[in-house]
C-alpha atoms as a printed R data frame, in Angstrom:
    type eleno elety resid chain resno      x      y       z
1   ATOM     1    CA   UNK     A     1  0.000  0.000   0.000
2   ATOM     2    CA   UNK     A     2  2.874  2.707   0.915
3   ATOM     3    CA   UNK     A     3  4.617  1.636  -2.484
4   ATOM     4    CA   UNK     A     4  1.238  2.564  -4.193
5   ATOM     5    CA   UNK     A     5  0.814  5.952  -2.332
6   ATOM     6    CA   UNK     A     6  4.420  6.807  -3.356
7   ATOM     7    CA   UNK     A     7  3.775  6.272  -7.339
8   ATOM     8    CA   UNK     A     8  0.288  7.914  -6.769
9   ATOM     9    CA   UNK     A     9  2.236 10.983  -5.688
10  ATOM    10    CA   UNK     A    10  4.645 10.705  -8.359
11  ATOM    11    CA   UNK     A    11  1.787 10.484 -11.031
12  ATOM    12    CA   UNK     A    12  0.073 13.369  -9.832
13  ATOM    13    CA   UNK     A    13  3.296 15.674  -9.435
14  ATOM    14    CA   UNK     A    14  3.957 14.974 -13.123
15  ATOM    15    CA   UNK     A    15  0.608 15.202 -14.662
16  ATOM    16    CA   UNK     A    16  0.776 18.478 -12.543
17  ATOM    17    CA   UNK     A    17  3.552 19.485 -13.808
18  ATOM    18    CA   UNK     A    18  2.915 18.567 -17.309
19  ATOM    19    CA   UNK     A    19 -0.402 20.749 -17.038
20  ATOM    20    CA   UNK     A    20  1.220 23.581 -15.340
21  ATOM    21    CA   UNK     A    21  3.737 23.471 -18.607
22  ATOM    22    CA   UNK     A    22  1.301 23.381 -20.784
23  ATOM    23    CA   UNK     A    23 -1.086 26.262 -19.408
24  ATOM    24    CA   UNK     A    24  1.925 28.177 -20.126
25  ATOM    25    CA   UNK     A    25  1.341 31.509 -22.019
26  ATOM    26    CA   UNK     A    26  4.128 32.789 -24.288
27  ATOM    27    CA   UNK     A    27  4.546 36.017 -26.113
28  ATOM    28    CA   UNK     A    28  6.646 36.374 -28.983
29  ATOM    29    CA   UNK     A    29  9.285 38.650 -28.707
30  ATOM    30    CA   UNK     A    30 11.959 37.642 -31.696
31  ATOM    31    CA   UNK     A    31 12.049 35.911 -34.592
32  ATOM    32    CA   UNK     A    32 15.011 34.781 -36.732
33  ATOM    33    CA   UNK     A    33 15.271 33.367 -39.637
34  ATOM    34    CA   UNK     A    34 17.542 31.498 -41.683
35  ATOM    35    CA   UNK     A    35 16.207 31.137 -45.764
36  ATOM    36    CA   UNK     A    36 17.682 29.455 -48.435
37  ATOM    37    CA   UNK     A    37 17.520 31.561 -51.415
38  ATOM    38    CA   UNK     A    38 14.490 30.804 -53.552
39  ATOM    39    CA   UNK     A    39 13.728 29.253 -57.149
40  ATOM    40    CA   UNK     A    40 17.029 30.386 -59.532
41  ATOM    41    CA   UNK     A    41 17.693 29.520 -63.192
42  ATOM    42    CA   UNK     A    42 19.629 25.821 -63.253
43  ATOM    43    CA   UNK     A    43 23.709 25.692 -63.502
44  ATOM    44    CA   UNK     A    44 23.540 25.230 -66.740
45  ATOM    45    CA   UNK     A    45 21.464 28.331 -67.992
46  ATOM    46    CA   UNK     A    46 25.044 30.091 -69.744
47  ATOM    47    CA   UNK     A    47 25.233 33.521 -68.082
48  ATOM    48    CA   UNK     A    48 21.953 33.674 -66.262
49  ATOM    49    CA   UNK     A    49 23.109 30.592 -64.338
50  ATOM    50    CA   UNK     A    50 21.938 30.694 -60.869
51  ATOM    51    CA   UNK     A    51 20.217 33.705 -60.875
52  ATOM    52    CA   UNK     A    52 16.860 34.300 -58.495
53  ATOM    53    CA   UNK     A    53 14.314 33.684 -61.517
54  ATOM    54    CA   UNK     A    54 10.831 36.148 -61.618
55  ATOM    55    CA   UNK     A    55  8.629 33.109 -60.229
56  ATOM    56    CA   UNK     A    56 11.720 32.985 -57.894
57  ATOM    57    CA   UNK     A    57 10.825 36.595 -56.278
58  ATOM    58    CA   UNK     A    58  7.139 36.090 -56.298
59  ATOM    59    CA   UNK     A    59  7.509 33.720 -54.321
60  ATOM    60    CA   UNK     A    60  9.437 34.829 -51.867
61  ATOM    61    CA   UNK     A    61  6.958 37.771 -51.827
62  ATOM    62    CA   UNK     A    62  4.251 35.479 -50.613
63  ATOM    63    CA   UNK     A    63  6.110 34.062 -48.061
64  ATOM    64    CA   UNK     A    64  7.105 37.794 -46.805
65  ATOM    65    CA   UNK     A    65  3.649 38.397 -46.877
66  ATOM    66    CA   UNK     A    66  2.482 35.530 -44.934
67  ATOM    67    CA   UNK     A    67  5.523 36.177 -42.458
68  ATOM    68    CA   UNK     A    68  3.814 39.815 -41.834
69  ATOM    69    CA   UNK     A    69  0.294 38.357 -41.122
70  ATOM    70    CA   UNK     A    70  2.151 36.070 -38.724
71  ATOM    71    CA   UNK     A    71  4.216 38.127 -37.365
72  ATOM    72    CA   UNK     A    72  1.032 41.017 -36.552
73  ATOM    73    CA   UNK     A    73 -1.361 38.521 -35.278
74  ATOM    74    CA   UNK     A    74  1.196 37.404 -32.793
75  ATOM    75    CA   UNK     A    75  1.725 41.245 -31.820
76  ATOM    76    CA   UNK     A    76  4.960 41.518 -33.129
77  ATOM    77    CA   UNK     A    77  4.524 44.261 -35.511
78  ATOM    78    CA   UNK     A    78  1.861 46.483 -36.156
79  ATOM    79    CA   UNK     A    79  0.008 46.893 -39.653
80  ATOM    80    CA   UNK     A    80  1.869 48.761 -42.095
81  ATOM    81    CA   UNK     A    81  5.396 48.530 -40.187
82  ATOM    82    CA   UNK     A    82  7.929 50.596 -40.381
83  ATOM    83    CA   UNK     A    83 10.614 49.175 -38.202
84  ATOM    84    CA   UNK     A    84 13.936 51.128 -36.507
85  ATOM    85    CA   UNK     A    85 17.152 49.911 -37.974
86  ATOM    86    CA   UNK     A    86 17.646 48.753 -34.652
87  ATOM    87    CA   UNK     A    87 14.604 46.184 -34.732
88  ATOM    88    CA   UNK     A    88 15.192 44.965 -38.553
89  ATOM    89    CA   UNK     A    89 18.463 43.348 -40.076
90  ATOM    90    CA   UNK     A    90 18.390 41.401 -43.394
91  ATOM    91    CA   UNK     A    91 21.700 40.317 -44.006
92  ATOM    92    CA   UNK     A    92 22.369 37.763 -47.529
93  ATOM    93    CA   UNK     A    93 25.469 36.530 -49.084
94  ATOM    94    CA   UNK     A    94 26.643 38.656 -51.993
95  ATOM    95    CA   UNK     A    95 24.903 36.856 -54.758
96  ATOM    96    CA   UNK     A    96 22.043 38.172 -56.946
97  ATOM    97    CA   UNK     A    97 19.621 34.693 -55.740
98  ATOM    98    CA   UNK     A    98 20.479 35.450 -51.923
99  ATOM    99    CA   UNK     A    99 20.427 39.504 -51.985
100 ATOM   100    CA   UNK     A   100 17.265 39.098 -54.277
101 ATOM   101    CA   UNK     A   101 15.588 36.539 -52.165
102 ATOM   102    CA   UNK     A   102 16.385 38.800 -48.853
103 ATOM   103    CA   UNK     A   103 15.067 41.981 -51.054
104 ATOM   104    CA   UNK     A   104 11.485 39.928 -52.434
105 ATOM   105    CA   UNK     A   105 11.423 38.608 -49.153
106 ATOM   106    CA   UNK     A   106 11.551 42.338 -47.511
107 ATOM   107    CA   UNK     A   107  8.808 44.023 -49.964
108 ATOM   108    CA   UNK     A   108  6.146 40.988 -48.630
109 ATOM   109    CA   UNK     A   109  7.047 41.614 -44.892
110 ATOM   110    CA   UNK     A   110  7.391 45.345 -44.552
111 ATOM   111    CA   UNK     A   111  6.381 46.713 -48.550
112 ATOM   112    CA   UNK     A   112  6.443 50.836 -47.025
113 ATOM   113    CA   UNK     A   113  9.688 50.261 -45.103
114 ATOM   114    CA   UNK     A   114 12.476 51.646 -46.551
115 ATOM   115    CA   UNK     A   115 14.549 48.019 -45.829
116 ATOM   116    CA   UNK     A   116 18.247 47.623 -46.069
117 ATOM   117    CA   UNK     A   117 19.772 44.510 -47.326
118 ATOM   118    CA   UNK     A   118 23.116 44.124 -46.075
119 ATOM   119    CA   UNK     A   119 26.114 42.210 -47.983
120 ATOM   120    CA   UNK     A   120 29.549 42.552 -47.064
121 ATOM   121    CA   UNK     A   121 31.447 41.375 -50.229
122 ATOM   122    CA   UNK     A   122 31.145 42.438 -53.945
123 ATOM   123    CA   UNK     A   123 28.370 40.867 -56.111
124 ATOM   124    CA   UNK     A   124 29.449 37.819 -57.001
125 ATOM   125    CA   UNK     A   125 31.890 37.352 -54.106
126 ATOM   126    CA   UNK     A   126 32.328 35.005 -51.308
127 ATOM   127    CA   UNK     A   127 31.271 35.771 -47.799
128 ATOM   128    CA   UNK     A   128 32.955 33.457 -45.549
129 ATOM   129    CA   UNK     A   129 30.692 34.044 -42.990
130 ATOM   130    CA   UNK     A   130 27.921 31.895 -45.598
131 ATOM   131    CA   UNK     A   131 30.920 30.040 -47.135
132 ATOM   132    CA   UNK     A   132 34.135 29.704 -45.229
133 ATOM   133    CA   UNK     A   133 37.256 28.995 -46.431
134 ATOM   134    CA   UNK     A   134 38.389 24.995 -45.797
135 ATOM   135    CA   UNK     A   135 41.254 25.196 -42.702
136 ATOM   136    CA   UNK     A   136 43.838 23.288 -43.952
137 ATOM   137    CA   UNK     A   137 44.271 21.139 -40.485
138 ATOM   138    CA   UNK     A   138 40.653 19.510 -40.795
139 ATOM   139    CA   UNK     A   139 41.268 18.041 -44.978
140 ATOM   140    CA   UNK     A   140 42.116 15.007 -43.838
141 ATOM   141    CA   UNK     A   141 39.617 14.227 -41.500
142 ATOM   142    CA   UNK     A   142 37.352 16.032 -43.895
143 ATOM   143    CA   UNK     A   143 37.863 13.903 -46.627
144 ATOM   144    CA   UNK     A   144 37.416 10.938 -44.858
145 ATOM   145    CA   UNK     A   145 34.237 11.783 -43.102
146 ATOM   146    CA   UNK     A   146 31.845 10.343 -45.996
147 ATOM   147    CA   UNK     A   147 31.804  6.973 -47.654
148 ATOM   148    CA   UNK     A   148 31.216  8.124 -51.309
149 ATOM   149    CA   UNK     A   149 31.288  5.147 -52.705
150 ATOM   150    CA   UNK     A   150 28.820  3.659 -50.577
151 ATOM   151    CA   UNK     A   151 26.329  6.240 -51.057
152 ATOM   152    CA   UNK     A   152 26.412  6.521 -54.333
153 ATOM   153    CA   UNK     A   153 25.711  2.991 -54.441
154 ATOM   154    CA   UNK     A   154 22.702  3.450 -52.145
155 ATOM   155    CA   UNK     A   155 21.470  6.250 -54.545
156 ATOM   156    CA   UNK     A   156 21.309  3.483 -58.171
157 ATOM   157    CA   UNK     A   157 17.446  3.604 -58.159
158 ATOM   158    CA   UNK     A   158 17.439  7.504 -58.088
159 ATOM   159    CA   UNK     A   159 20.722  7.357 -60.632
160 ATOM   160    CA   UNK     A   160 18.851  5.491 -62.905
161 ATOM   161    CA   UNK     A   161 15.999  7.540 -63.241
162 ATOM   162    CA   UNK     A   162 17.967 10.573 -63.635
163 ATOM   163    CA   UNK     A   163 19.778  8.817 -66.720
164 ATOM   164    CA   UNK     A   164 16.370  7.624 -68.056
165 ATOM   165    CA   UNK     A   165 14.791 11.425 -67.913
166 ATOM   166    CA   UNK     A   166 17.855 13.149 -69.235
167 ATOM   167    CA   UNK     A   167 19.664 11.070 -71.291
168 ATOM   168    CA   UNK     A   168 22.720 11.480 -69.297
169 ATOM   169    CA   UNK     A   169 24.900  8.683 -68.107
170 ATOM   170    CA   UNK     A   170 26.546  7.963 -65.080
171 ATOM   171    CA   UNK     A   171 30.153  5.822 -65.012
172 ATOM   172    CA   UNK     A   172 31.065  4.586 -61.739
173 ATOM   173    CA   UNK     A   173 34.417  4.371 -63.080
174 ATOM   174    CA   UNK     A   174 34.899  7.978 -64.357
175 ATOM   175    CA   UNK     A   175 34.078 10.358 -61.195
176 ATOM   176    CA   UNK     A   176 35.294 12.076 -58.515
177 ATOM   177    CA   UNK     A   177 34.388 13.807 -55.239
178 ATOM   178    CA   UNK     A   178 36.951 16.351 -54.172
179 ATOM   179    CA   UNK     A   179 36.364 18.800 -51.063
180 ATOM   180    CA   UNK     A   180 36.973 22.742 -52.374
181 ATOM   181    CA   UNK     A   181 40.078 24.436 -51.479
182 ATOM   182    CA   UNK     A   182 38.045 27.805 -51.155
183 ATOM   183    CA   UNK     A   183 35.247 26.663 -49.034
184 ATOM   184    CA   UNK     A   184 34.213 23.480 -46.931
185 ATOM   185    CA   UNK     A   185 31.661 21.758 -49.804
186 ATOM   186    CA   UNK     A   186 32.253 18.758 -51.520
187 ATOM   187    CA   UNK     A   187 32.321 19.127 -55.959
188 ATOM   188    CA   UNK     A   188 31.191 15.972 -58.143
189 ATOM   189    CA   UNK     A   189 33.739 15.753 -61.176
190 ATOM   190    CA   UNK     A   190 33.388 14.246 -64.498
191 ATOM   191    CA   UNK     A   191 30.292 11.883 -65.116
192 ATOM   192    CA   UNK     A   192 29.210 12.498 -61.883
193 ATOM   193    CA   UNK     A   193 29.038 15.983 -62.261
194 ATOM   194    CA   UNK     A   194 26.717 16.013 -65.740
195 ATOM   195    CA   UNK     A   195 24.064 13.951 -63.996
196 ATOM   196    CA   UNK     A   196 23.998 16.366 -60.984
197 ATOM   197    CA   UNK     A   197 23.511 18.751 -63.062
198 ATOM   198    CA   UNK     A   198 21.030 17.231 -65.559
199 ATOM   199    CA   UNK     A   199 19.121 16.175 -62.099
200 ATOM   200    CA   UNK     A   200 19.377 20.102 -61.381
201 ATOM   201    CA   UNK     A   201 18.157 21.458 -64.931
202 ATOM   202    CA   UNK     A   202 15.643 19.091 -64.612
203 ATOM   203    CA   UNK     A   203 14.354 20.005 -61.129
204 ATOM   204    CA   UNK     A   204 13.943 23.862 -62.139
205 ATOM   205    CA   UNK     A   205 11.953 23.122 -65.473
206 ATOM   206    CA   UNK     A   206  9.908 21.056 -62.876
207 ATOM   207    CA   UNK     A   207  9.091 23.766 -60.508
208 ATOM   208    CA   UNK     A   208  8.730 26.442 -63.058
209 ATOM   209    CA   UNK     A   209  6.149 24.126 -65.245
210 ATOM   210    CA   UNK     A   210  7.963 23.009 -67.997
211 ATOM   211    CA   UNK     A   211  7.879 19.397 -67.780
212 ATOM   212    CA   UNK     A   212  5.455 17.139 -65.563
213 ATOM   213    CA   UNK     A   213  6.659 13.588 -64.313
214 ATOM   214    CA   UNK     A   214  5.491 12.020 -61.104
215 ATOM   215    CA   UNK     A   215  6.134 12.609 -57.947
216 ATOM   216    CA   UNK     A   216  7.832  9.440 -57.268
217 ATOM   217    CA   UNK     A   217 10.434 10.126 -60.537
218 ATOM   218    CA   UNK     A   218 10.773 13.797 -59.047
219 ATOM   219    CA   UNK     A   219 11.354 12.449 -55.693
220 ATOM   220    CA   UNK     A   220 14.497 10.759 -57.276
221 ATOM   221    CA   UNK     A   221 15.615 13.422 -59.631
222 ATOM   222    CA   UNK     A   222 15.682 16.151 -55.895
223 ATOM   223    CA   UNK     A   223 17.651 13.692 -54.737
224 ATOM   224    CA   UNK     A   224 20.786 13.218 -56.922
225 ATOM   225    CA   UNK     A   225 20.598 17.503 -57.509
226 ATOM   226    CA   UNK     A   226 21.553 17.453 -53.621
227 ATOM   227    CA   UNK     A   227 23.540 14.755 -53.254
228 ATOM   228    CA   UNK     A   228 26.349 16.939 -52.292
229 ATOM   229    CA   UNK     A   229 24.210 18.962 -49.829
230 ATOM   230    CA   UNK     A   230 22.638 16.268 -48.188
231 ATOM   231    CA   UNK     A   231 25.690 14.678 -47.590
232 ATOM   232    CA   UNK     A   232 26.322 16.994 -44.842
233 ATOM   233    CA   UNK     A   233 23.681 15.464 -42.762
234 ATOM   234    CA   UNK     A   234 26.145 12.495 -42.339
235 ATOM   235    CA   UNK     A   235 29.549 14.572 -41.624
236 ATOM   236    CA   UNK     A   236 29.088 15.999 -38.621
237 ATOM   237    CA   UNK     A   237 32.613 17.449 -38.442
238 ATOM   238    CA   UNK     A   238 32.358 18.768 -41.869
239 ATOM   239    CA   UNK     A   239 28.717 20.520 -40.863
240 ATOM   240    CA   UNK     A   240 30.553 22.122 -37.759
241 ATOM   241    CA   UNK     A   241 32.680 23.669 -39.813
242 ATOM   242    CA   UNK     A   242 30.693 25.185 -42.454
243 ATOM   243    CA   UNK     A   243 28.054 26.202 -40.089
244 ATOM   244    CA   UNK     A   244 30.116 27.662 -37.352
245 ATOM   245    CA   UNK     A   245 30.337 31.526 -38.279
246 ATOM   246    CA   UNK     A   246 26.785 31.726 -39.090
247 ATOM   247    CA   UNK     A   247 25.701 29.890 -35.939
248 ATOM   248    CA   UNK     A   248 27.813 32.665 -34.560
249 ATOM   249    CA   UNK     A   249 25.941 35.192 -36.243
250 ATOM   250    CA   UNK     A   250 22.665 33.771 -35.037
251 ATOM   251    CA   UNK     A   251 23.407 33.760 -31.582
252 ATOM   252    CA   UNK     A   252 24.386 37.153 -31.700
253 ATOM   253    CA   UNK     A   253 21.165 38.254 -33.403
254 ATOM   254    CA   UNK     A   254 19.394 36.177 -30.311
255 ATOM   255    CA   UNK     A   255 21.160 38.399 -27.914
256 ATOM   256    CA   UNK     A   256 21.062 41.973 -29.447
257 ATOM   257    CA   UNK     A   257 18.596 44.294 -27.588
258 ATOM   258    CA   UNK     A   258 15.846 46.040 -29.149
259 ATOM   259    CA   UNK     A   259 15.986 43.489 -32.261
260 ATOM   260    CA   UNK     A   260 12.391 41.904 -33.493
261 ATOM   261    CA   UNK     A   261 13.302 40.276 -36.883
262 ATOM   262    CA   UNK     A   262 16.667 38.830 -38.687
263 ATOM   263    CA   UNK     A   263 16.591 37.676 -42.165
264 ATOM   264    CA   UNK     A   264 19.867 35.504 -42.940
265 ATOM   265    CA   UNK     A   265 19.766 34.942 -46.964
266 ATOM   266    CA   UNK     A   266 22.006 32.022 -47.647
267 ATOM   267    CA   UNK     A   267 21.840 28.372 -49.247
268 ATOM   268    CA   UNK     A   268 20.381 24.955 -49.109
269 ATOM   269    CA   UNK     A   269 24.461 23.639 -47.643
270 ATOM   270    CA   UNK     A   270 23.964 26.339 -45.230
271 ATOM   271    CA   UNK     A   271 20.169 24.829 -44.183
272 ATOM   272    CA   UNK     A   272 21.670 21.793 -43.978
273 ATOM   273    CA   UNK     A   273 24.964 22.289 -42.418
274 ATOM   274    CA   UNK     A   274 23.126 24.473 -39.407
275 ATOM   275    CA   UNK     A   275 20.805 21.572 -38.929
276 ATOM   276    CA   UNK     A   276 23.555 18.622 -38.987
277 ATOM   277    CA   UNK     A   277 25.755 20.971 -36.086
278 ATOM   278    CA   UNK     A   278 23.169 21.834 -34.202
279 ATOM   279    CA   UNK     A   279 22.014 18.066 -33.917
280 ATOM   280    CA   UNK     A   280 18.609 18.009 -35.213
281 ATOM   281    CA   UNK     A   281 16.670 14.293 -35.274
282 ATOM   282    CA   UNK     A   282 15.470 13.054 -38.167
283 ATOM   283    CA   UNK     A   283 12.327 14.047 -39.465
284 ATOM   284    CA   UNK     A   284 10.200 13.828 -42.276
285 ATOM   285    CA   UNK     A   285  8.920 16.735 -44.894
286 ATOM   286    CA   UNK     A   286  4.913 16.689 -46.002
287 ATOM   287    CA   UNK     A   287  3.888 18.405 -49.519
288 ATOM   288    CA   UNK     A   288  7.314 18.490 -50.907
289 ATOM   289    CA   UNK     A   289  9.484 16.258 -53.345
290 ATOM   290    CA   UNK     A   290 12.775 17.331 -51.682
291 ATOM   291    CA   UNK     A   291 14.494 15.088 -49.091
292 ATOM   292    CA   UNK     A   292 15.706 17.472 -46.510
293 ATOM   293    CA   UNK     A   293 15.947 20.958 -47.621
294 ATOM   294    CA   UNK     A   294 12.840 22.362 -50.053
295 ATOM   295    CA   UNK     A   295 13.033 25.095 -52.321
296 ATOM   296    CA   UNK     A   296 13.019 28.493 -50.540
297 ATOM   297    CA   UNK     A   297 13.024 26.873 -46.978
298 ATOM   298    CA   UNK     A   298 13.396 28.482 -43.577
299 ATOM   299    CA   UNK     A   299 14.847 27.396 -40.543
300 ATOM   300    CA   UNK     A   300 12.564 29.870 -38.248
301 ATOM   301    CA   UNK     A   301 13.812 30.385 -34.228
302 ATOM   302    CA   UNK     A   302 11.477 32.240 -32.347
303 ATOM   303    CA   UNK     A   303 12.334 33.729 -28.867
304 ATOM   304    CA   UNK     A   304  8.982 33.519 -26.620
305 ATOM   305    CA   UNK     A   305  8.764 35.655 -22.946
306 ATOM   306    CA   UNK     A   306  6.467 32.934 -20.980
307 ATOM   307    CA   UNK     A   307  4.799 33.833 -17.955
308 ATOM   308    CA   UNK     A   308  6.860 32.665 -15.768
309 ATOM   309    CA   UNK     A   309  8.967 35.741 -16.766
310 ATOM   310    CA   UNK     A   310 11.272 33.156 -18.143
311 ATOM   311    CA   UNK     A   311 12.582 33.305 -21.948
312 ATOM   312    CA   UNK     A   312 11.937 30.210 -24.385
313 ATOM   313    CA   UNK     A   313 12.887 29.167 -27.673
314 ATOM   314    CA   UNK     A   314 11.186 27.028 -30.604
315 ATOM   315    CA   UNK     A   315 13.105 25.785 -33.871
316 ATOM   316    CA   UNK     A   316 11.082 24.930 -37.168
317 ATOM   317    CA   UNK     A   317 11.105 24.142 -40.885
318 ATOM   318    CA   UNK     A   318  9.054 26.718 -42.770
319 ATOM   319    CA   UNK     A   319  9.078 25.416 -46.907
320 ATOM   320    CA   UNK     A   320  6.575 26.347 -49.257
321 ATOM   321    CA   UNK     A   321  4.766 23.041 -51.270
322 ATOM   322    CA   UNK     A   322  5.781 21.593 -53.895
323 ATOM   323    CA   UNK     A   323  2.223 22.253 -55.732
324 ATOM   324    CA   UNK     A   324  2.155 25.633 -53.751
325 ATOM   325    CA   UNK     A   325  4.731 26.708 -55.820
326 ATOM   326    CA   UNK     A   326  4.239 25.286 -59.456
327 ATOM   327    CA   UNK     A   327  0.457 26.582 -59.372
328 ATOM   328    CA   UNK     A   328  1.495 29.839 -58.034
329 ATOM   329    CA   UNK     A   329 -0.456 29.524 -54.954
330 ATOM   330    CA   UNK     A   330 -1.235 32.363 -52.908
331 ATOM   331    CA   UNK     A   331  0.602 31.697 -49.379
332 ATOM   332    CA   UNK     A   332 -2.105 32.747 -46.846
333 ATOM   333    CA   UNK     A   333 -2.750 31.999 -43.243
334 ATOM   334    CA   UNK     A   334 -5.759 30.094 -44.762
335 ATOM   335    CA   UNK     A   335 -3.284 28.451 -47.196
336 ATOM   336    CA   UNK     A   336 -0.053 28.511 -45.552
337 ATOM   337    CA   UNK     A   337  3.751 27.016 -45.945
338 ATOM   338    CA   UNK     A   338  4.362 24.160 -44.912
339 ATOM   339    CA   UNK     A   339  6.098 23.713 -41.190
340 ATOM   340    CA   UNK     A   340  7.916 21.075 -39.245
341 ATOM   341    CA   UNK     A   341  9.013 21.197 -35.648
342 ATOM   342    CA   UNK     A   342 12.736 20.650 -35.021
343 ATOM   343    CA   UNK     A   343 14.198 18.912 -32.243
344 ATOM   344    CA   UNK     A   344 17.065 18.931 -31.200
345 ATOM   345    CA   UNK     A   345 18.725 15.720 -29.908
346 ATOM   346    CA   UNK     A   346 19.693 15.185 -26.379
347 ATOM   347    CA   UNK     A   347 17.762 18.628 -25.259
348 ATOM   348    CA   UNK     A   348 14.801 18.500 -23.293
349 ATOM   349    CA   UNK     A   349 11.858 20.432 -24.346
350 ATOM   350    CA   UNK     A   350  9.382 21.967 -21.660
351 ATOM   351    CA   UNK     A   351  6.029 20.901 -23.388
352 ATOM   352    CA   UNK     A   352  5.048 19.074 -25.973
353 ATOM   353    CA   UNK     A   353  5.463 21.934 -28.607
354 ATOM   354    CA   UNK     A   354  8.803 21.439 -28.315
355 ATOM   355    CA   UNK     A   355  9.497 24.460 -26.984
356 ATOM   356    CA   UNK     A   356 13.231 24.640 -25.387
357 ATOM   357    CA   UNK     A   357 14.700 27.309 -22.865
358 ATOM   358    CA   UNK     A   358 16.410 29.867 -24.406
359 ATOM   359    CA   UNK     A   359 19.764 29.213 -22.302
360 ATOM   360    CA   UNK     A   360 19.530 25.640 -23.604
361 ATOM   361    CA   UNK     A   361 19.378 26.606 -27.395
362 ATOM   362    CA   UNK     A   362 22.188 29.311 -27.287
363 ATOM   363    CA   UNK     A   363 24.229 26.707 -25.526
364 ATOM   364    CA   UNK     A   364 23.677 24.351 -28.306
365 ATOM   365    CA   UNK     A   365 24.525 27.011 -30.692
366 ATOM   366    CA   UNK     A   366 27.877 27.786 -28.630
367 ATOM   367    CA   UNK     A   367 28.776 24.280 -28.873
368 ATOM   368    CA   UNK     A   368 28.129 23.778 -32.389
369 ATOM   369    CA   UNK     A   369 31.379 26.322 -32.976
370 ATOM   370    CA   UNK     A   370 33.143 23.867 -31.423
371 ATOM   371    CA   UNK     A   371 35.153 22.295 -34.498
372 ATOM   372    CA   UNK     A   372 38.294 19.646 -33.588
373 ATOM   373    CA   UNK     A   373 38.448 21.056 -30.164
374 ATOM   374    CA   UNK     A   374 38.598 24.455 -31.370
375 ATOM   375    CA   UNK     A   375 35.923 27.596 -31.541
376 ATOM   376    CA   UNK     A   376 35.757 28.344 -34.897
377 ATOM   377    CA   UNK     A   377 32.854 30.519 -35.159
């Protein structure tokens, strides 16, 4: 009987607690967000390759646009918003697709503010806080963080259909994977390298309407045009280091008074990078042919005030569709993006939002800079 009473008062101090977490108000107080740029021409359009295309920018209008709504219904900004310098910072790598996206982006959100978008290197330049340069100590544990061989192996069904749609063929014995000597990312080489790039061609006629094949074929072609990308979801040393300065960055936007909104315009190895360091588990993307990082996604971190006077934090995956953007959808509260909660591995959340404490997720992001023993961020 006394061994009963005891778990009787453990139940009850748990499903208190558990209630008591979840009557918890919040109110938004900060929102960053990390986008990949959105739809650009393919790498092999001559010298409009890569560019942010016109679909490209509407899109990331919408989702500006459906970022206000959010942002004013939660009583973060009022209608019509022109924010203080202070309160605003859109900050993209110096490319047309990212400085675009950040710009399309900006007229949705706050289309009467006179919005800066910063970049810090000439058009066309590197930023090495997006993509840093590789340190020469870490190559050789670099290179032999990934089992190419093995993967590409594990990848023949999608290879297959990417040679069947495009025509172009793969040789297992005429490629090579070689990591950059200006920046930690891995480049495919000879045959390897055409069917990436088929796969890629191929993916942007898809989104933009130019070709229809199912979702299953589509599924496969996503995957071999980020082979390379996704990879970093299995190199956790390699992830560290790319995403270290701009994990940097992010905490520091997290602790700047006075700030309401950051806009970080980057790249799909950046999304993925930032997830792999910060340990993310696995999880699984609705409405959307892409494996792990959609077209024009969003990592989204917003900073909550709960009522306990305590501060909170809560990590998700903000991607339009897949058939939100090849019909041109409107992106509406009533319609919106799609959105996946992140976890992060190992961290306890405070209610089953998955809602974390801010300390907890700024420590995470300190350790993530952590690369070989050393702060690299």
């Amino acid at each position: 009987m006394k061994k009963f009473f005891s778990l009787l008062i453990v139940f009850v101090v748990a499903i208190t607690f558990f209630s008591v977490a979840q009557a918890m108000d919040y109110q938004l107080e900060q929102v960053v967000v990390f986008s990949r740029h959105n739809l650009r021409n393919s790498l092999k359009a001559g010298d409009d390759r890569g560019l942010l295309t016109l679909r490209g920018g509407e899109m990331e209008t919408l989702m500006g646009q459906y970022f206000e709504a959010r942002l004013r219904a939660q009583g973060l900004f009022p209608k019509n918003a022109q924010p203080s310098v202070d309160e605003v910072r859109f900050y993209a790598n110096s490319y047309q697709r990212t400085i675009a996206t950040a710009k399309y982006f900006s007229a949705g959100a706050f289309p009467i503010a006179n919005t800066t978008i910063e970049y810090h290197r000439a058009l066309g330049q590197k930023d090495r806080v997006f993509l840093p340069a590789t340190d020469p100590a870490l190559v050789k544990k670099l290179s032999a963080e990934t089992n190419w061989k093995k993967l590409l192996n594990d990848t023949g069904k999608e290879i297959a259909t990417v040679e069947r749609l495009t025509g172009e063929k793969f040789n297992p014995n005429d490629y090579s994977i070689k990591l950059r000597k200006e920046v930690v990312e891995w480049k495919a080489e000879d045959t390897l390298k055409k069917l990436s790039l088929a796969a890629d061609a191929l993916l942007m006629d898809y989104y933009d309407g130019k070709v229809s094949y199912s979702d299953s074929e589509m599924r496969d072609v996503a995957k071999i045009a980020s082979l390379m990308i996704n990879s970093n979801f299995d190199r956790p040393l390699g992830s560290k280091a790319l995403a270290s300065p701009l994990l940097a960055v992010i905490s520091d936007e997290l602790n700047t008074p006075g700030r309401k909104f950051s806009f970080l315009c980057g790249h799909d190895s950046n999304i993925s990078s930032i997830l792999s360091a910060l340990g993310v588990e696995d999880y699984t993307l609705p409405g959307t042919i892409e494996w792990r990082v959609p077209i024009g996604s969003k990592i989204v971190i917003k900073k909550f005030r709960g009522s306990d006077g305590n501060e909170y934090a809560r990590l998700s995956l903000v991607y339009p569709s897949s058939t939100q953007i090849i019909n041109r959808e409107m992106i509406t509260i009533d319609n919106p993006p799609m959105k996946v909660a992140l976890k992060l591995r190992g961290l306890q959340p405070v209610d089953a939002d998955a809602i974390y404490k801010l300390s907890d997720v700024l420590q995470r992001l300190s350790d993530a800079q952590i690369v070989d023993g050393r702060r690299i961020g």
